[in-house]
VMD Tcl script that builds the backbone (N, CA, C; Angstrom):
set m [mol new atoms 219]
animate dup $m
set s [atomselect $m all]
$s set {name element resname resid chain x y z} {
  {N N UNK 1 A 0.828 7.964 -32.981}
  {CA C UNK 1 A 2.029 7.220 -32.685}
  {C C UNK 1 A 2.121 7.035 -31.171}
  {N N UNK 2 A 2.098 5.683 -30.510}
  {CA C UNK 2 A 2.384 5.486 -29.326}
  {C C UNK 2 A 3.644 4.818 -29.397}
  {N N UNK 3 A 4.820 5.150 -27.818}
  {CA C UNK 3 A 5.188 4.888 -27.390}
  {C C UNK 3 A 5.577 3.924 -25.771}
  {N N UNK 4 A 5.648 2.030 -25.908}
  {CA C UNK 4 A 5.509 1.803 -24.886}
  {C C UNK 4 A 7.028 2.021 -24.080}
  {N N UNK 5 A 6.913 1.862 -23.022}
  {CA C UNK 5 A 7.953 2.120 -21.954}
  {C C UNK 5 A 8.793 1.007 -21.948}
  {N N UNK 6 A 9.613 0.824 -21.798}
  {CA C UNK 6 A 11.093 -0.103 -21.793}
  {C C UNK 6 A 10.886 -1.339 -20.296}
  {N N UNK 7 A 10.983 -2.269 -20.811}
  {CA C UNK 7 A 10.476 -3.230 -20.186}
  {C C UNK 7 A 11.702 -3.446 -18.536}
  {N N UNK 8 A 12.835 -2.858 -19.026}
  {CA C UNK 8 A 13.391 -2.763 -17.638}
  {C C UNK 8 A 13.393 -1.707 -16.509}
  {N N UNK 9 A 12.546 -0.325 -17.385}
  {CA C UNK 9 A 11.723 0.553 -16.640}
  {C C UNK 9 A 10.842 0.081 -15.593}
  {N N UNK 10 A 9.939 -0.786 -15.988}
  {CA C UNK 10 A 8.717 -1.610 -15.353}
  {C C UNK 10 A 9.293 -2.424 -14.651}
  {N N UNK 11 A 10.189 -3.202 -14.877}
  {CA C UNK 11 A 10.669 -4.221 -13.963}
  {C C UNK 11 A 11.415 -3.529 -12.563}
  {N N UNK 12 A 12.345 -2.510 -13.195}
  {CA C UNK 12 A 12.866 -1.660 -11.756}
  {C C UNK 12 A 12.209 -1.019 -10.969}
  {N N UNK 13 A 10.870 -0.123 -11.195}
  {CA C UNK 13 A 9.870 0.203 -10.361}
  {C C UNK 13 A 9.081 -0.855 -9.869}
  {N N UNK 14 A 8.901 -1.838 -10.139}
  {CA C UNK 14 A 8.209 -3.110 -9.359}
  {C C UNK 14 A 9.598 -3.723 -8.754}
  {N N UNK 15 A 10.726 -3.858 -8.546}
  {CA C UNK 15 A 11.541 -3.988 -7.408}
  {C C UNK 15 A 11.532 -3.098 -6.285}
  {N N UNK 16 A 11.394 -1.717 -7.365}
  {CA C UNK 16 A 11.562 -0.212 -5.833}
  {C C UNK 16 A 10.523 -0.556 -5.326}
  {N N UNK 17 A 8.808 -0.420 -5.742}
  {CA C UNK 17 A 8.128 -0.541 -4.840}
  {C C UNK 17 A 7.877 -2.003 -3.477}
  {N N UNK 18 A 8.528 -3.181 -4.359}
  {CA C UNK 18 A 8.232 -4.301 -3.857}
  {C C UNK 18 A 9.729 -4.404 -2.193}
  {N N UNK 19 A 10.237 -3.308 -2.713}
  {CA C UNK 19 A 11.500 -3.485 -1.706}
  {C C UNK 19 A 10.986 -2.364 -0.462}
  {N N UNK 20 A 10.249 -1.616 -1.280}
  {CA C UNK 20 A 9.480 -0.195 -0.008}
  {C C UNK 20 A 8.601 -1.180 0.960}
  {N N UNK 21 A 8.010 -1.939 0.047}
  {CA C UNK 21 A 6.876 -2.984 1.103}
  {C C UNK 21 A 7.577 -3.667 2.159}
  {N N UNK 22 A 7.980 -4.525 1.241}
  {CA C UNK 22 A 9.043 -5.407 2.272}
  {C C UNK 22 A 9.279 -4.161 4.001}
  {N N UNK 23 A 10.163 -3.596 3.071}
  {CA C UNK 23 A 10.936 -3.215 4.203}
  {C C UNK 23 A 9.904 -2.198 5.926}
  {N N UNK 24 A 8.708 -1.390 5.397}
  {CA C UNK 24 A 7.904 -0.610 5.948}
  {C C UNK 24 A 6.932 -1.834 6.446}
  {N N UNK 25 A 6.590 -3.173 5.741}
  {CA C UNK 25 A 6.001 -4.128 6.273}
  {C C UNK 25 A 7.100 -4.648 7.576}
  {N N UNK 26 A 8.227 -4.894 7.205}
  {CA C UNK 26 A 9.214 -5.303 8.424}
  {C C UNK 26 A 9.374 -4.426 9.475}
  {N N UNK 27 A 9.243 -3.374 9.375}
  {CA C UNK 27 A 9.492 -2.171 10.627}
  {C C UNK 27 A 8.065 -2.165 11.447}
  {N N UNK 28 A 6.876 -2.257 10.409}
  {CA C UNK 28 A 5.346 -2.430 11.409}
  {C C UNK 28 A 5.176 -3.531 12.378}
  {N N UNK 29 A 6.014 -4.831 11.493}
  {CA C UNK 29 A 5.989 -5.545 12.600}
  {C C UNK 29 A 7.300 -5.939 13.420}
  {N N UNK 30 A 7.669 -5.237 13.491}
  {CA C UNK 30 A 8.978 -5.030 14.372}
  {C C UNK 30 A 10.247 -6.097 13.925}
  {N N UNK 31 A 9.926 -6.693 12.482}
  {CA C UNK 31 A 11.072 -7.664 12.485}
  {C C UNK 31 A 12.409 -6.605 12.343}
  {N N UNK 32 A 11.992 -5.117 11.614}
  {CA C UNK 32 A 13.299 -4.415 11.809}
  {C C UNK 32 A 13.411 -3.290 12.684}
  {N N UNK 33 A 13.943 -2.648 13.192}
  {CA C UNK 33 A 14.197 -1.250 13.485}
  {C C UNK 33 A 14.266 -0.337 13.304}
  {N N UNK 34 A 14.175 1.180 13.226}
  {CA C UNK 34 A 15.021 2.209 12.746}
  {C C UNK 34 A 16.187 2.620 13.276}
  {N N UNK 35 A 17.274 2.744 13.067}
  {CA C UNK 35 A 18.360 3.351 13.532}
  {C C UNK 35 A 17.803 4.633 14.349}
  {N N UNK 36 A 16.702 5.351 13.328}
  {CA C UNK 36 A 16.729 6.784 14.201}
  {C C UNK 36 A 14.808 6.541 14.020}
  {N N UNK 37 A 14.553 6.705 15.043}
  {CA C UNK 37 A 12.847 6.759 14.948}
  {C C UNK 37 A 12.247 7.388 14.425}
  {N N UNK 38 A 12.647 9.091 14.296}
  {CA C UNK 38 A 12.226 9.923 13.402}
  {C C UNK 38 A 11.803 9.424 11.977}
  {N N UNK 39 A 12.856 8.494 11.704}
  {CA C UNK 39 A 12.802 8.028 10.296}
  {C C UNK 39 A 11.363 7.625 9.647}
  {N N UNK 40 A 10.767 7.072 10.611}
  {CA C UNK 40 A 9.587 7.142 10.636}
  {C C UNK 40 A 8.130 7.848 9.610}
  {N N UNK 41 A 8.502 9.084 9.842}
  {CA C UNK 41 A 7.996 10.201 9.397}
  {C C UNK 41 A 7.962 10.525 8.227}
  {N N UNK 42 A 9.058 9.628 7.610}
  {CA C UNK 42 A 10.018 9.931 6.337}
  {C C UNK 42 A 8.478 10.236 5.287}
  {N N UNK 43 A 8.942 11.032 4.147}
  {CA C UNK 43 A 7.651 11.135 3.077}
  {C C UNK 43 A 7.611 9.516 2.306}
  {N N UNK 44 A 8.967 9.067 1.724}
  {CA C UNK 44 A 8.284 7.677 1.352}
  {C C UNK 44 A 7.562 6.689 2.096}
  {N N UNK 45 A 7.509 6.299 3.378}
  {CA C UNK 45 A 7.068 5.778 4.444}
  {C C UNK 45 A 5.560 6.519 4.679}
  {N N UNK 46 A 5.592 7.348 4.849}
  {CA C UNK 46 A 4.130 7.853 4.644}
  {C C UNK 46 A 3.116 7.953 3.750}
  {N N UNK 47 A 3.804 7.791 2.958}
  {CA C UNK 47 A 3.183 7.713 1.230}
  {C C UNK 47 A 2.619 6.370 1.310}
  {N N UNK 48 A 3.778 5.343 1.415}
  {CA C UNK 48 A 3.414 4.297 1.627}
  {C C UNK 48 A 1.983 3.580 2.149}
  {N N UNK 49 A 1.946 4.137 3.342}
  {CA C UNK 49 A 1.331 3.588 4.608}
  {C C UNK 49 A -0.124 4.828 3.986}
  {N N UNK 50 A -0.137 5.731 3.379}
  {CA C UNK 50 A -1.329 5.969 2.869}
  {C C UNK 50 A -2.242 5.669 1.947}
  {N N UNK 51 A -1.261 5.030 1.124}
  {CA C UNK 51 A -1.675 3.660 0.128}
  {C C UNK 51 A -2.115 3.036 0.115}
  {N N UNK 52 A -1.089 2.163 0.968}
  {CA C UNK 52 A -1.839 0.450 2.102}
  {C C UNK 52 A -2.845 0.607 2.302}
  {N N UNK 53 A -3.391 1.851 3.472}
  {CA C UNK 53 A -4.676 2.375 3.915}
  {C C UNK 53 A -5.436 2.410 2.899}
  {N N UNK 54 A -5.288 3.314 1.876}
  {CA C UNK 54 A -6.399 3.483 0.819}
  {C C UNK 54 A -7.114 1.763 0.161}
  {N N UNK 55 A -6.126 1.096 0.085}
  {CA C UNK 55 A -5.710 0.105 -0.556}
  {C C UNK 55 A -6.731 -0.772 0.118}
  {N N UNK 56 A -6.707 -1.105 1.556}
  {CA C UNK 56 A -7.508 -1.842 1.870}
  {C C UNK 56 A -8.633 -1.402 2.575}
  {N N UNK 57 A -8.994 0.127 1.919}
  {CA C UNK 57 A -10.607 0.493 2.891}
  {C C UNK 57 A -10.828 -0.219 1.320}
  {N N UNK 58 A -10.492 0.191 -0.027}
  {CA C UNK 58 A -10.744 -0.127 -0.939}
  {C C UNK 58 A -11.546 -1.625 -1.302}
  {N N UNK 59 A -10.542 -2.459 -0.651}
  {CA C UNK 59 A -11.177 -3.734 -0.712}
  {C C UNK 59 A -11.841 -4.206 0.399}
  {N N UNK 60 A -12.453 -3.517 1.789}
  {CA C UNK 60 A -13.298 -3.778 2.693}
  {C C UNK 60 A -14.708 -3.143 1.864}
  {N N UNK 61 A -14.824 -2.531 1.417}
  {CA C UNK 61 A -15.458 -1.643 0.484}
  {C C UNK 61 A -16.355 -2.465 -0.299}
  {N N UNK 62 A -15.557 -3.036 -1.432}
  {CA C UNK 62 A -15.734 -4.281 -2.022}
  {C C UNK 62 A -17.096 -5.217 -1.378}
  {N N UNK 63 A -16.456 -5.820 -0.309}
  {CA C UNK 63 A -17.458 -6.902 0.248}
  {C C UNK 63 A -18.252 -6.516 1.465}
  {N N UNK 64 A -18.226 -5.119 1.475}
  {CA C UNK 64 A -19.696 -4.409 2.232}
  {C C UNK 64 A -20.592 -4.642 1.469}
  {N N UNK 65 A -21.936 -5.402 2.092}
  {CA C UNK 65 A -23.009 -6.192 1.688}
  {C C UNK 65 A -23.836 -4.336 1.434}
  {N N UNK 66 A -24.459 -4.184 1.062}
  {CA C UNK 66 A -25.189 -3.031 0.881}
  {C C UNK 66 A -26.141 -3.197 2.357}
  {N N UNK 67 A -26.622 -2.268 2.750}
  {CA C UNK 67 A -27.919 -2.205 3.625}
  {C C UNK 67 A -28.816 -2.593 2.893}
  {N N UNK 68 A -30.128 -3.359 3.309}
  {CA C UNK 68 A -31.204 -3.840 2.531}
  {C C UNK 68 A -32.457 -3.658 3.648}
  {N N UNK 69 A -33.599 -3.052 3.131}
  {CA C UNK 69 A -34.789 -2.739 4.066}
  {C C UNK 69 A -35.368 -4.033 3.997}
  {N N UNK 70 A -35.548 -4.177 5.782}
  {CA C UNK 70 A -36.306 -5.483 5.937}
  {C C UNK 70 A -37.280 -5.651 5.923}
  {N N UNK 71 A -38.235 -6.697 4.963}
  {CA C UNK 71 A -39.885 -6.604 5.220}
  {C C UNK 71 A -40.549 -7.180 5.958}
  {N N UNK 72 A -41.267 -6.468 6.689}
  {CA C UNK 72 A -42.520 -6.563 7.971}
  {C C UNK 72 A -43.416 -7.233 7.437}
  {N N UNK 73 A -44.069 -7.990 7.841}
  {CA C UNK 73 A -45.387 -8.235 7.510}
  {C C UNK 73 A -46.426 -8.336 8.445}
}
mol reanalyze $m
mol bondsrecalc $m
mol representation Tube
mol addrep $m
């Protein structure tokens, strides 16, 4: 017996995360501020931004051509 998850479950965690982006994308590039800089530090914000990171060695990864030995002749 499976149980799927409630379709406004899924929809509200793809707002939370899509509103974490937004907003940690707006502070990197300075369209916002922090009130307190520390904030910074915060664990969701870091979480975040370790993601992103993972996220796109992930897809540099991807289209790394392999090394290939060149032949001499």
């Amino acid at each position: 017996m499976t149980r799927n998850e409630p379709a406004q479950l899924s929809i509200k965690e793809a707002i939370e995360t899509a509103v974490v982006h937004l907003t940690v994308q707006g502070i990197k590039d300075n369209s916002w501020a922090l009130a307190n800089p520390k904030d910074w530090e915060s664990p969701i914000i870091q979480r975040y931004l370790r993601e992103d990171a993972n996220y796109v060695n992930g897809i540099e990864a991807l289209y790394d051509e392999p090394a290939t030995a060149s032949a001499t002749s």
